[in-house]
PyMOL Python script that loads the backbone (N, CA, C, O; Angstrom):
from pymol import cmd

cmd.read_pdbstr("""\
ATOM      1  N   UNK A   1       0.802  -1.196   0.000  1.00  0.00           N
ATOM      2  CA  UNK A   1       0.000   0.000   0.000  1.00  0.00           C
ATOM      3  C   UNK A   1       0.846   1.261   0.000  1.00  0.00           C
ATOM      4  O   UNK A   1       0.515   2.332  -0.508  1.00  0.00           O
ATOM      5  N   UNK A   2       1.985   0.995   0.637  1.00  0.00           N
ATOM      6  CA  UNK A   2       3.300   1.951   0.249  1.00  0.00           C
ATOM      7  C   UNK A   2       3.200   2.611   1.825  1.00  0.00           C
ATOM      8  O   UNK A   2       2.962   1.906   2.806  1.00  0.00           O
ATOM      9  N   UNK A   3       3.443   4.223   1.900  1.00  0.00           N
ATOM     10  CA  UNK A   3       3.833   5.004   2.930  1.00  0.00           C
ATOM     11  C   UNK A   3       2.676   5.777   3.580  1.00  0.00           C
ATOM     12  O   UNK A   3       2.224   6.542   2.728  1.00  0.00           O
ATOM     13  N   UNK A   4       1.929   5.903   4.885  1.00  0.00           N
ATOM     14  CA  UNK A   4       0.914   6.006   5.410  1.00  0.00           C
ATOM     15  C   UNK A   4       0.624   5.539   7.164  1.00  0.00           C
ATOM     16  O   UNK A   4       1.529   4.981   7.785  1.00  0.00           O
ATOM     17  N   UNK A   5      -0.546   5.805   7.739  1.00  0.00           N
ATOM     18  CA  UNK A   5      -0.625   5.349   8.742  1.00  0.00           C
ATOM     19  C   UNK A   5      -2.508   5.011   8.605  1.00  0.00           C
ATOM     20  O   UNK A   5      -3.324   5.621   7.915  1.00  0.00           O
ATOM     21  N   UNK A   6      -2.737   3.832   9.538  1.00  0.00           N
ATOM     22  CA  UNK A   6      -4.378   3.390   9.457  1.00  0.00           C
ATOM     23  C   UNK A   6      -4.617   4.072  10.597  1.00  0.00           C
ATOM     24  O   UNK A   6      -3.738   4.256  11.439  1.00  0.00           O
ATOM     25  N   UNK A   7      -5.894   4.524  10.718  1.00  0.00           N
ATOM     26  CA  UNK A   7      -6.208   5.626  11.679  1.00  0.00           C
ATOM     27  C   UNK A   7      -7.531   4.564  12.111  1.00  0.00           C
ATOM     28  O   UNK A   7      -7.643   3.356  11.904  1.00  0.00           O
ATOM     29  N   UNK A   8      -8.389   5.448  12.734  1.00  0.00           N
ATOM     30  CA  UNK A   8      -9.495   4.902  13.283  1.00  0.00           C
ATOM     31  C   UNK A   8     -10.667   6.218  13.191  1.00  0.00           C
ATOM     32  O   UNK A   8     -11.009   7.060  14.021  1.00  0.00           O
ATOM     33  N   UNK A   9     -10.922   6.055  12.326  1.00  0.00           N
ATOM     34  CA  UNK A   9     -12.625   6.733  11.911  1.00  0.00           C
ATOM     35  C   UNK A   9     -13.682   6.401  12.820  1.00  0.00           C
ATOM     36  O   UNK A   9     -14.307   5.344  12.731  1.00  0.00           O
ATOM     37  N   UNK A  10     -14.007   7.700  14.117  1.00  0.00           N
ATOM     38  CA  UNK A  10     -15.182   7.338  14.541  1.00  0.00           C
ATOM     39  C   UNK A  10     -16.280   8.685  14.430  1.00  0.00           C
ATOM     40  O   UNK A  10     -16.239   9.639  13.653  1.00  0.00           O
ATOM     41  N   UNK A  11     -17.317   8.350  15.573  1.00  0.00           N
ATOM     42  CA  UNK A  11     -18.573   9.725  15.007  1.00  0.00           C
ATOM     43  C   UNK A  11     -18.601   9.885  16.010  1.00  0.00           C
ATOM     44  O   UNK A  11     -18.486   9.025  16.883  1.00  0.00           O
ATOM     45  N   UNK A  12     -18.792  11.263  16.178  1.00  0.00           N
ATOM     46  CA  UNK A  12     -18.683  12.167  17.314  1.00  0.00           C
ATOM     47  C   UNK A  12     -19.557  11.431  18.567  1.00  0.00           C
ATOM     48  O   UNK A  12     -19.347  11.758  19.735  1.00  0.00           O
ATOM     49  N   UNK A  13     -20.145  10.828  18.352  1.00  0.00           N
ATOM     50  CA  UNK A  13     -21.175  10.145  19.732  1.00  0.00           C
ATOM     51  C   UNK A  13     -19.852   9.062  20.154  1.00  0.00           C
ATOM     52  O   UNK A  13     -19.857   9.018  21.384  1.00  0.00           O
ATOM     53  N   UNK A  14     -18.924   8.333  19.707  1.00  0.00           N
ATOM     54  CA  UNK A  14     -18.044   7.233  20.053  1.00  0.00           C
ATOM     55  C   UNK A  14     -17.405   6.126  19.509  1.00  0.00           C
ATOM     56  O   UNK A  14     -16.385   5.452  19.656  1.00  0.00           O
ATOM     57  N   UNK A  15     -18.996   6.247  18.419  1.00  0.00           N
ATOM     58  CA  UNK A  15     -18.638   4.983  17.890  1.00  0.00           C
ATOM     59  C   UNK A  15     -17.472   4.712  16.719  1.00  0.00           C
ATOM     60  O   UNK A  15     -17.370   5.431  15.725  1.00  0.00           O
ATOM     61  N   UNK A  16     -16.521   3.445  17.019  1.00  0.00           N
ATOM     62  CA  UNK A  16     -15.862   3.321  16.111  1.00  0.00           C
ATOM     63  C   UNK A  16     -16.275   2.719  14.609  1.00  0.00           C
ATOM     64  O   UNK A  16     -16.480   1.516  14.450  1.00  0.00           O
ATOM     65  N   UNK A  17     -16.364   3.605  13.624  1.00  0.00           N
ATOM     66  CA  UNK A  17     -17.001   3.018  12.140  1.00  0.00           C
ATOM     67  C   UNK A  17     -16.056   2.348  11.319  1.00  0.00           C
ATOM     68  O   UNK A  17     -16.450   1.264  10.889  1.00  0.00           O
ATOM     69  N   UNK A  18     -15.008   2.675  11.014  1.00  0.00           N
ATOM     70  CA  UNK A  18     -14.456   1.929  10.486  1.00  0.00           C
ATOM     71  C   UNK A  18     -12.293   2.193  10.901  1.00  0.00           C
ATOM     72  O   UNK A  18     -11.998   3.238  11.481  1.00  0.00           O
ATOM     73  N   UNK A  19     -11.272   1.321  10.582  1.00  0.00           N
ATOM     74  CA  UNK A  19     -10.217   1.600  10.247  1.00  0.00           C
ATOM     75  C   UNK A  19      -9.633   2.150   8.973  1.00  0.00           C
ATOM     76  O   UNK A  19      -9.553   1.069   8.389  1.00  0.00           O
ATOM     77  N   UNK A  20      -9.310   2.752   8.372  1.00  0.00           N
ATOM     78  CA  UNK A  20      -8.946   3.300   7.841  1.00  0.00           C
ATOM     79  C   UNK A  20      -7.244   4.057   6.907  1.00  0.00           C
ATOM     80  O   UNK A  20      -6.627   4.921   7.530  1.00  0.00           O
ATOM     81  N   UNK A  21      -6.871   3.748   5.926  1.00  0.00           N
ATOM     82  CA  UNK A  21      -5.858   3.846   5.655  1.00  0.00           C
ATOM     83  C   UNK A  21      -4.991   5.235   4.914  1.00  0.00           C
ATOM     84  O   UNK A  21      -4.741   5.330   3.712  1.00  0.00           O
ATOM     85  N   UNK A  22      -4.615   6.285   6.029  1.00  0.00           N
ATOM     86  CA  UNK A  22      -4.277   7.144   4.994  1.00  0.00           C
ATOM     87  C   UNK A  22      -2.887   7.772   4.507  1.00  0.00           C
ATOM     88  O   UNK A  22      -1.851   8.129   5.068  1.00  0.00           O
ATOM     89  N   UNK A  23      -3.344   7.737   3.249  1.00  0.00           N
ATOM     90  CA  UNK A  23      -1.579   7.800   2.871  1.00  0.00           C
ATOM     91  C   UNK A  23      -1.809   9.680   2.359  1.00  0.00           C
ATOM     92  O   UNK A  23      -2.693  10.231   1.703  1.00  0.00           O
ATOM     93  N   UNK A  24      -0.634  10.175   2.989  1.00  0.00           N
ATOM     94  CA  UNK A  24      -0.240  11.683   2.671  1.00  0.00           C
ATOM     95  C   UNK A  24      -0.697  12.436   4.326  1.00  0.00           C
ATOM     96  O   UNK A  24      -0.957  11.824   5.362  1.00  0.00           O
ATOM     97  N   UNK A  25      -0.671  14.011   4.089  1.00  0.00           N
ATOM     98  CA  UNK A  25      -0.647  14.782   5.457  1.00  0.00           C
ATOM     99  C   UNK A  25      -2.300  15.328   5.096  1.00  0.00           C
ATOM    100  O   UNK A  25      -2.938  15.282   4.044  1.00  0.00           O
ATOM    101  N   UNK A  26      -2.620  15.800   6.327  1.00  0.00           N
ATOM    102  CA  UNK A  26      -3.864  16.483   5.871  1.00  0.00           C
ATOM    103  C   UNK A  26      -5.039  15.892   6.465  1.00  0.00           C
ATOM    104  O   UNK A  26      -5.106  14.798   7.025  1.00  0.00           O
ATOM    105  N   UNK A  27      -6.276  17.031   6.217  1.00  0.00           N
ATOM    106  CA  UNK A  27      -7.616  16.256   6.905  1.00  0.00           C
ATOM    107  C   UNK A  27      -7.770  15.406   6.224  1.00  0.00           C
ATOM    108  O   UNK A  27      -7.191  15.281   5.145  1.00  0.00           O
ATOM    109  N   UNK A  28      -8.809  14.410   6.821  1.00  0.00           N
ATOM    110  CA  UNK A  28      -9.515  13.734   6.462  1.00  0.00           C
ATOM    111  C   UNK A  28     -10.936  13.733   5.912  1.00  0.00           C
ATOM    112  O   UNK A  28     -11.854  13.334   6.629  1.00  0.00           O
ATOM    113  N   UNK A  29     -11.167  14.178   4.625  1.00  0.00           N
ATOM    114  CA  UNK A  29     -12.102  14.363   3.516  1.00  0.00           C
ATOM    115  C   UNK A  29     -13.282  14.008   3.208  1.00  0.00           C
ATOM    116  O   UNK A  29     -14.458  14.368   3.158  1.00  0.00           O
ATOM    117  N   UNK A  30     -12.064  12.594   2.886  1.00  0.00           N
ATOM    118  CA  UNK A  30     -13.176  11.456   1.454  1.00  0.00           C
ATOM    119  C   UNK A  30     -12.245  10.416   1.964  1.00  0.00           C
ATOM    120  O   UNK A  30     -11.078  10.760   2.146  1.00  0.00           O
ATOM    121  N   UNK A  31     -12.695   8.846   2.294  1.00  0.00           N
ATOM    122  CA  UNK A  31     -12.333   7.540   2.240  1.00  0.00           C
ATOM    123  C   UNK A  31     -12.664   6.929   1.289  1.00  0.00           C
ATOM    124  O   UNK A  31     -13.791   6.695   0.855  1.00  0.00           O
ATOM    125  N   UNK A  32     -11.365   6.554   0.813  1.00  0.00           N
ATOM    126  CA  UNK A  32     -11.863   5.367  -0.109  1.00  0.00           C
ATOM    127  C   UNK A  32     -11.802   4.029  -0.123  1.00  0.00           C
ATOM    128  O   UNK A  32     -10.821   3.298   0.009  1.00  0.00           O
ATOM    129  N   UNK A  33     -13.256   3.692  -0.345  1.00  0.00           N
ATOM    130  CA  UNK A  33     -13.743   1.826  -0.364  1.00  0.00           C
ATOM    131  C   UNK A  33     -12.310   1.333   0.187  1.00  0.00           C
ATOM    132  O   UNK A  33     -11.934   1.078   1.332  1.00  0.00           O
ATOM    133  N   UNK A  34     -11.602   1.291  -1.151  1.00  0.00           N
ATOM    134  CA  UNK A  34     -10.625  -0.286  -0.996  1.00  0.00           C
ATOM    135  C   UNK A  34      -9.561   0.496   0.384  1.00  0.00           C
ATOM    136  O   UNK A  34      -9.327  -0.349   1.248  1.00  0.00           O
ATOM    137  N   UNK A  35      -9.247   1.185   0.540  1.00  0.00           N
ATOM    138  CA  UNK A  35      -8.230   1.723   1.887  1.00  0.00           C
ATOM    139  C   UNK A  35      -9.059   1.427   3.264  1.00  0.00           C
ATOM    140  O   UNK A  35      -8.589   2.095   4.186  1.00  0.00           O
ATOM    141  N   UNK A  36     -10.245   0.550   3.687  1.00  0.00           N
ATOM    142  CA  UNK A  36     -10.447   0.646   4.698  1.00  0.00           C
ATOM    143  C   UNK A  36     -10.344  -0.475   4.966  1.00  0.00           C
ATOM    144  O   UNK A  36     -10.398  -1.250   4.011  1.00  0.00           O
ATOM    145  N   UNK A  37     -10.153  -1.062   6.358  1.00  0.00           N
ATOM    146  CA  UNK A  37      -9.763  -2.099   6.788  1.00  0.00           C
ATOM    147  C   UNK A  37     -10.729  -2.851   7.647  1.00  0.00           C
ATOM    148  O   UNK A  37     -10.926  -3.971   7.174  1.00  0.00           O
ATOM    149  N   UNK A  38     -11.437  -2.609   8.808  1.00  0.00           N
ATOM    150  CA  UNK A  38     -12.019  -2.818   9.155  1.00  0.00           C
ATOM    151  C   UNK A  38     -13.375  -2.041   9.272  1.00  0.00           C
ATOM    152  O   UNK A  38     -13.500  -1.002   9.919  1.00  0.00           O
ATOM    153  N   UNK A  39     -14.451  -2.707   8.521  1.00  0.00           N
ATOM    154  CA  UNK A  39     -15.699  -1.727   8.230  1.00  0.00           C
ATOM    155  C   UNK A  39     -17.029  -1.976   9.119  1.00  0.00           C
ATOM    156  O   UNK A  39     -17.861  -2.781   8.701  1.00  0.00           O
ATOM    157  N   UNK A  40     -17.179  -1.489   9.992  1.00  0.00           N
ATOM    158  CA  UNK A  40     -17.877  -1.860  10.779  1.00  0.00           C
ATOM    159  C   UNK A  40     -19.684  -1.713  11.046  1.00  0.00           C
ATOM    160  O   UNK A  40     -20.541  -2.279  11.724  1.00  0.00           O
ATOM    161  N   UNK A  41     -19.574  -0.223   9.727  1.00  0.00           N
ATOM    162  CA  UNK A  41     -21.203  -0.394   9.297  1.00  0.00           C
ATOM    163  C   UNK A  41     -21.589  -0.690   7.920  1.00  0.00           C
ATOM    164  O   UNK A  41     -22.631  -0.248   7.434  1.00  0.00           O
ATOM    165  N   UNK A  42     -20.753  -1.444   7.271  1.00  0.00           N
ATOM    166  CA  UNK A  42     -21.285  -1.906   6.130  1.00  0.00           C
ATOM    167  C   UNK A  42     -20.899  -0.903   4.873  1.00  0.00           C
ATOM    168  O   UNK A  42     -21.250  -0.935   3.694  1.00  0.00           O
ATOM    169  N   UNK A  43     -20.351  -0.328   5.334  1.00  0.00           N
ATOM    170  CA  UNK A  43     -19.821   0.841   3.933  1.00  0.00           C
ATOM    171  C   UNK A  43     -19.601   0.612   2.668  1.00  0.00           C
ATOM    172  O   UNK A  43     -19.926   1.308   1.706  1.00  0.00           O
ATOM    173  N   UNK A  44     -18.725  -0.941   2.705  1.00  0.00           N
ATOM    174  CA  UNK A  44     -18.185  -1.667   1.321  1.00  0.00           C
ATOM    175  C   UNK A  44     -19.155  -2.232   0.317  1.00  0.00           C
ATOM    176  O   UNK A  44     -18.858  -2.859  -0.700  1.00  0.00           O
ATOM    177  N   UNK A  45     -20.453  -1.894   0.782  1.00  0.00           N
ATOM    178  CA  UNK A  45     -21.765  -3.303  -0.182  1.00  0.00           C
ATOM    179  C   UNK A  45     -22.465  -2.089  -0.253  1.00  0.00           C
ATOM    180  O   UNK A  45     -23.384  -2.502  -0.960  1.00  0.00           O
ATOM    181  N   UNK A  46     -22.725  -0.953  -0.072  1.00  0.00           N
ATOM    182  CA  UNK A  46     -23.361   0.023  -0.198  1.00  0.00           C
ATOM    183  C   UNK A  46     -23.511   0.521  -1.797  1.00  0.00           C
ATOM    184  O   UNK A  46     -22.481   0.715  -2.444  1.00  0.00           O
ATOM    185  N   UNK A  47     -24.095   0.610  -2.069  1.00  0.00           N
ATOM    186  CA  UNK A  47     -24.206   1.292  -3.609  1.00  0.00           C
ATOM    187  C   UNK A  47     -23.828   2.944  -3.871  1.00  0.00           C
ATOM    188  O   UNK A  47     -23.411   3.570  -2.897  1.00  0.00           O
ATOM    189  N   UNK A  48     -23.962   3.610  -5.106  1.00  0.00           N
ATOM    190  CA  UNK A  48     -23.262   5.049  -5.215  1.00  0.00           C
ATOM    191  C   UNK A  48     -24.587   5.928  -4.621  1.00  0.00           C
ATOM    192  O   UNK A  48     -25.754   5.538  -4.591  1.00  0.00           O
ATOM    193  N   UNK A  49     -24.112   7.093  -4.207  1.00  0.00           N
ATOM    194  CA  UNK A  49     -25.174   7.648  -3.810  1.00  0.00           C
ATOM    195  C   UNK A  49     -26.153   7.603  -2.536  1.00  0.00           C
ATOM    196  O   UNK A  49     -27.166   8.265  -2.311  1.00  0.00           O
ATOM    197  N   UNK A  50     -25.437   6.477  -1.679  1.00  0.00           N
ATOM    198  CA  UNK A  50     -26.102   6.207  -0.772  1.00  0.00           C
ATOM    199  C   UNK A  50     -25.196   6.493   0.491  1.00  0.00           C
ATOM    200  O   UNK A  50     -23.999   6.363   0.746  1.00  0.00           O
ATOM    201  N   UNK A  51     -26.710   7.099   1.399  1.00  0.00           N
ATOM    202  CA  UNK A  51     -26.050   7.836   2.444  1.00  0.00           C
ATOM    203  C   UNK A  51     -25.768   7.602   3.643  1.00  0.00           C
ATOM    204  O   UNK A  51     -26.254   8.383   4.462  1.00  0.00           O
ATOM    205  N   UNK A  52     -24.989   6.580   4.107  1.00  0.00           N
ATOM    206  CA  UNK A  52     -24.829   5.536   5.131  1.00  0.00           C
ATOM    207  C   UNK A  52     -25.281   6.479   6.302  1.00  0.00           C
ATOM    208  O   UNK A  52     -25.717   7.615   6.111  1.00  0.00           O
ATOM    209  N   UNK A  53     -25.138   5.910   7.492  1.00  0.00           N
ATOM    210  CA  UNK A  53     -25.991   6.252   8.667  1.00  0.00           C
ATOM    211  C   UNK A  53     -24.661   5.264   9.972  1.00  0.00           C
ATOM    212  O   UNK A  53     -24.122   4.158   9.995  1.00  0.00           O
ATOM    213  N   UNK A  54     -24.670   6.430  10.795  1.00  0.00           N
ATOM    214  CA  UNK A  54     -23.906   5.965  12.573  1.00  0.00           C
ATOM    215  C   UNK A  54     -24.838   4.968  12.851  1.00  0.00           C
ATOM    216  O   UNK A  54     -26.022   5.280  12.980  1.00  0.00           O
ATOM    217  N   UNK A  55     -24.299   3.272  13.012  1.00  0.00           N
ATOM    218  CA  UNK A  55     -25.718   2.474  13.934  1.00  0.00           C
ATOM    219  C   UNK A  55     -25.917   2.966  15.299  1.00  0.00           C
ATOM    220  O   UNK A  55     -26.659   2.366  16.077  1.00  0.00           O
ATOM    221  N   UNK A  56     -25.182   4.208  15.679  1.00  0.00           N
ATOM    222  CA  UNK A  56     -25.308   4.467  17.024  1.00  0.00           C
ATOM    223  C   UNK A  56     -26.193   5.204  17.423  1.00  0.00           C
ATOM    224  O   UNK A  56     -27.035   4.813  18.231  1.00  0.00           O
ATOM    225  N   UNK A  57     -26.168   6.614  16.851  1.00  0.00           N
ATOM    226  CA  UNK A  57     -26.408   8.109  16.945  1.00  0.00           C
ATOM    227  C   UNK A  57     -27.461   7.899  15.536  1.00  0.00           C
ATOM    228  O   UNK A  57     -28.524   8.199  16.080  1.00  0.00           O
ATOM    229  N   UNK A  58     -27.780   7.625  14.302  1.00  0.00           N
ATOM    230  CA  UNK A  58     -28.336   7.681  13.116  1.00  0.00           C
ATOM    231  C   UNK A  58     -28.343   8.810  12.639  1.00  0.00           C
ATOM    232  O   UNK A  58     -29.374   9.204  12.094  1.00  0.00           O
ATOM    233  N   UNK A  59     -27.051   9.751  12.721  1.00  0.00           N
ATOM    234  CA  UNK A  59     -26.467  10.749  12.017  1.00  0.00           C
ATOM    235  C   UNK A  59     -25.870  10.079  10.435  1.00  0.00           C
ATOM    236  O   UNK A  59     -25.315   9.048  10.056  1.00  0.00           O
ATOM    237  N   UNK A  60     -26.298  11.180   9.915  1.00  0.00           N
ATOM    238  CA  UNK A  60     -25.420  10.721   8.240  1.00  0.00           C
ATOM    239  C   UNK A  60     -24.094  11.037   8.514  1.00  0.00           C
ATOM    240  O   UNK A  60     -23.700  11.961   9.225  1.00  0.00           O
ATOM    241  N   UNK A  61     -23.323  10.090   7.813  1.00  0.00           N
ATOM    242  CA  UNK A  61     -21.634  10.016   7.632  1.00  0.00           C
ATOM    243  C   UNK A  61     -21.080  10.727   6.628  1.00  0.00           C
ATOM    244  O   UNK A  61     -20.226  11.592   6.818  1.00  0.00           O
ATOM    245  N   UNK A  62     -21.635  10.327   5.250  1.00  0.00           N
ATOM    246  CA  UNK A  62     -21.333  11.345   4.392  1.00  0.00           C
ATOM    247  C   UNK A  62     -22.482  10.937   3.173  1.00  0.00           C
ATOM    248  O   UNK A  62     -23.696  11.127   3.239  1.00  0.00           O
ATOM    249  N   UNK A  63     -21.724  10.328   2.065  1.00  0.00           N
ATOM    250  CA  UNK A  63     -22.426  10.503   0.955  1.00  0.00           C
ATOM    251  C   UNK A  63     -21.359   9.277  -0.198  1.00  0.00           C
ATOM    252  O   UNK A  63     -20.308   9.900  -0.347  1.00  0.00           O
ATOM    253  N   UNK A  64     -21.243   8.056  -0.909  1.00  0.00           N
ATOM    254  CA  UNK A  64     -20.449   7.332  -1.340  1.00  0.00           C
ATOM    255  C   UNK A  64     -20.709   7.774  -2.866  1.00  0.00           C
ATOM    256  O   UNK A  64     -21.877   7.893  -3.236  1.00  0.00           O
ATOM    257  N   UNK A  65     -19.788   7.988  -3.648  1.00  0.00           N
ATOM    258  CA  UNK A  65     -19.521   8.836  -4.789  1.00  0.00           C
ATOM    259  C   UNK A  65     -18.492   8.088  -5.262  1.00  0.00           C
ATOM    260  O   UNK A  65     -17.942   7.210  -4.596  1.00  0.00           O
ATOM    261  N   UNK A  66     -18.029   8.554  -7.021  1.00  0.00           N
ATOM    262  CA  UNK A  66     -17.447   7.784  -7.603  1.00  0.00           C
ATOM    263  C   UNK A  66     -16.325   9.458  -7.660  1.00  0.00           C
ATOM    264  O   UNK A  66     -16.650  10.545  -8.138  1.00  0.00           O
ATOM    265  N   UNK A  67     -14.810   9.009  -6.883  1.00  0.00           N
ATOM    266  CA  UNK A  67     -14.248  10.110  -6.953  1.00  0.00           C
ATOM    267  C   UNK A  67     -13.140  10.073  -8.028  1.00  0.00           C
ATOM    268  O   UNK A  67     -13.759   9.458  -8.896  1.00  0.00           O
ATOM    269  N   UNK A  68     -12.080  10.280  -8.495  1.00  0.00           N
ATOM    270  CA  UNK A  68     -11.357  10.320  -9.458  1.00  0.00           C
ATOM    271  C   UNK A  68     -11.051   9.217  -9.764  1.00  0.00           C
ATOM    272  O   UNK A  68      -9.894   8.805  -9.678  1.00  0.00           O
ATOM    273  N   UNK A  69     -12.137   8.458 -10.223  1.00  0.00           N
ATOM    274  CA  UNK A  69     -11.985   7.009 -10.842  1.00  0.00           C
ATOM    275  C   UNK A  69     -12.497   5.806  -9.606  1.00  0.00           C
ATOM    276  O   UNK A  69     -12.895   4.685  -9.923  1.00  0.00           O
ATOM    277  N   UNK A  70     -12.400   6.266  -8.254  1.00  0.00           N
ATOM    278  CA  UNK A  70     -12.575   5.157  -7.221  1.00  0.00           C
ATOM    279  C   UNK A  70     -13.763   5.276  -6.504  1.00  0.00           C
ATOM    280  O   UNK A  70     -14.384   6.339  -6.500  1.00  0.00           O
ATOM    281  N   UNK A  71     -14.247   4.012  -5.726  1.00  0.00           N
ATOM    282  CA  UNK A  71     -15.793   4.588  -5.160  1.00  0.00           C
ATOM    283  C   UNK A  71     -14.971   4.908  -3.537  1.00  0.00           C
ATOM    284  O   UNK A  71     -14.209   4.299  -2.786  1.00  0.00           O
ATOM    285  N   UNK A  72     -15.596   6.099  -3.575  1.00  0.00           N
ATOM    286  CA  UNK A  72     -15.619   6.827  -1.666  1.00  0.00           C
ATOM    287  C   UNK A  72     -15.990   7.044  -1.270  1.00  0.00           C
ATOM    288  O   UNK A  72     -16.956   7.534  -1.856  1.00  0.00           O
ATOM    289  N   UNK A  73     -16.106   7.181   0.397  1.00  0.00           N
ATOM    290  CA  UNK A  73     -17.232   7.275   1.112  1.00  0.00           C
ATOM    291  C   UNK A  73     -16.456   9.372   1.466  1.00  0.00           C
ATOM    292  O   UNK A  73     -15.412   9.754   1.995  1.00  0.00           O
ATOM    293  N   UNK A  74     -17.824  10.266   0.744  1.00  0.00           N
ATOM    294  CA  UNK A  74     -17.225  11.761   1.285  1.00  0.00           C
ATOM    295  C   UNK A  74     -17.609  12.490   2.162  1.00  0.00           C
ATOM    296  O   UNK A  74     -18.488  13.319   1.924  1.00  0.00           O
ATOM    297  N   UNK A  75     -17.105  12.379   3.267  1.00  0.00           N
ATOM    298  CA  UNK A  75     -17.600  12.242   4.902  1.00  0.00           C
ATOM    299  C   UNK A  75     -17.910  14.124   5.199  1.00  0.00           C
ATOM    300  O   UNK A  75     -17.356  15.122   4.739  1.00  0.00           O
ATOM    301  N   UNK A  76     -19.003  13.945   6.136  1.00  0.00           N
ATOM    302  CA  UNK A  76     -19.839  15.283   6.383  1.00  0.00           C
ATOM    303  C   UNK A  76     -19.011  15.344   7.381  1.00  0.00           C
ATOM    304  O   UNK A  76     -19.159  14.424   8.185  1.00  0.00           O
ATOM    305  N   UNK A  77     -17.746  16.501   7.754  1.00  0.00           N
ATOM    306  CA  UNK A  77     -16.964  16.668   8.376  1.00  0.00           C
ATOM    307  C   UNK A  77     -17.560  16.786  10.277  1.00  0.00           C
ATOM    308  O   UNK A  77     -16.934  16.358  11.247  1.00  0.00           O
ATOM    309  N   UNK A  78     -19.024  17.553  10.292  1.00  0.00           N
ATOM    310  CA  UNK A  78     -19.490  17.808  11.158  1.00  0.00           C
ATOM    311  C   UNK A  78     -20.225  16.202  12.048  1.00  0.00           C
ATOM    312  O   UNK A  78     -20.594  16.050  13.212  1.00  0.00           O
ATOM    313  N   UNK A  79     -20.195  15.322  10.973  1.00  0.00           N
ATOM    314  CA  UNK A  79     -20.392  13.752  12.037  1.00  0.00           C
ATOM    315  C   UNK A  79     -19.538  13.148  12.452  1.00  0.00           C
ATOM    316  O   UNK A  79     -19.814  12.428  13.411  1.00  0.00           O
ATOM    317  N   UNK A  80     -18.219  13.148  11.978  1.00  0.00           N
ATOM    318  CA  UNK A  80     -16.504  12.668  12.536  1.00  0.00           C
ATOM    319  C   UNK A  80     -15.446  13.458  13.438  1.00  0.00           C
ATOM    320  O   UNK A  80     -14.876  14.548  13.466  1.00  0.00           O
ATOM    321  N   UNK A  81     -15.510  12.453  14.044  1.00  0.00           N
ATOM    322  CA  UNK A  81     -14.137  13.261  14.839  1.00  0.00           C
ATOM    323  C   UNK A  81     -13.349  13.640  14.037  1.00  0.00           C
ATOM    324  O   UNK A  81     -13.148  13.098  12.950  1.00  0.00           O
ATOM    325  N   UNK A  82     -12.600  14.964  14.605  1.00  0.00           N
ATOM    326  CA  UNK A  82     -11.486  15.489  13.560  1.00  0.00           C
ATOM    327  C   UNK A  82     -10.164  14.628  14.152  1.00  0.00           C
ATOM    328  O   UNK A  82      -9.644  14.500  15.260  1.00  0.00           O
ATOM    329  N   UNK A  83      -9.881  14.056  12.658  1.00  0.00           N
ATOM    330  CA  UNK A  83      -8.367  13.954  12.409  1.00  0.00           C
ATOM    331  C   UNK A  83      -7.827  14.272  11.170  1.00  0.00           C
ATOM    332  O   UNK A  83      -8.277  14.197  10.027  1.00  0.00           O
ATOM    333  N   UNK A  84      -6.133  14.865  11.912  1.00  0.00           N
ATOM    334  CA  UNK A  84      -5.568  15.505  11.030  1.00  0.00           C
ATOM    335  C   UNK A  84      -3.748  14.798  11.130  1.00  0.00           C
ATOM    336  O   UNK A  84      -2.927  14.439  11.974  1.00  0.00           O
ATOM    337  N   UNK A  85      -3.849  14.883  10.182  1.00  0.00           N
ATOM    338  CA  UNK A  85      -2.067  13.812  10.170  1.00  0.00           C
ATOM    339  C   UNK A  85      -1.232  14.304   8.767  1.00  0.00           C
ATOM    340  O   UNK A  85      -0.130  13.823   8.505  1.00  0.00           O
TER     341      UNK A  85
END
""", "prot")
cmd.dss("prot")
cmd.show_as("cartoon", "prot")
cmd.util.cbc("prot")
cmd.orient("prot")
């Protein structure tokens, strides 16, 4: 996967949603599908356009879109904890 660190993506209520792999400095945006590791609400079988949901809190996460060629999940900054690396 080359040079990076896996973080841990959760939503502001606690819950941990998924692991996560990110390579470069900077917020955290947009995830993409194949970089996550452990998915814990189902993110990966989700279709485009669809707007996953916290099983905790049932806040929206973001929105899964087809981004420069890859499918990603493009996270509503205001439901995730901020991380920045």
């Amino acid at each position: 996967m080359g040079t990076g660190k896996v973080v841990h993506i959760e939503c502001k209520c606690g819950k941990l949603l998924f692991r996560y792999f990110k390579a470069g400095k900077g917020k955290i945006i947009k995830c993409f599908i194949n970089r996550m590791e452990n998915d814990f609400v189902g993110i990966r079988n989700l279709p485009n356009f669809h707007k996953p949901l916290c099983p905790n809190c049932q806040k929206e996460l973001g929105i899964i879109m087809i981004i420069s060629g890859e499918v990603a999940l493009k996270l509503n900054q205001g439901t995730i904890r901020g991380i920045r690396i």
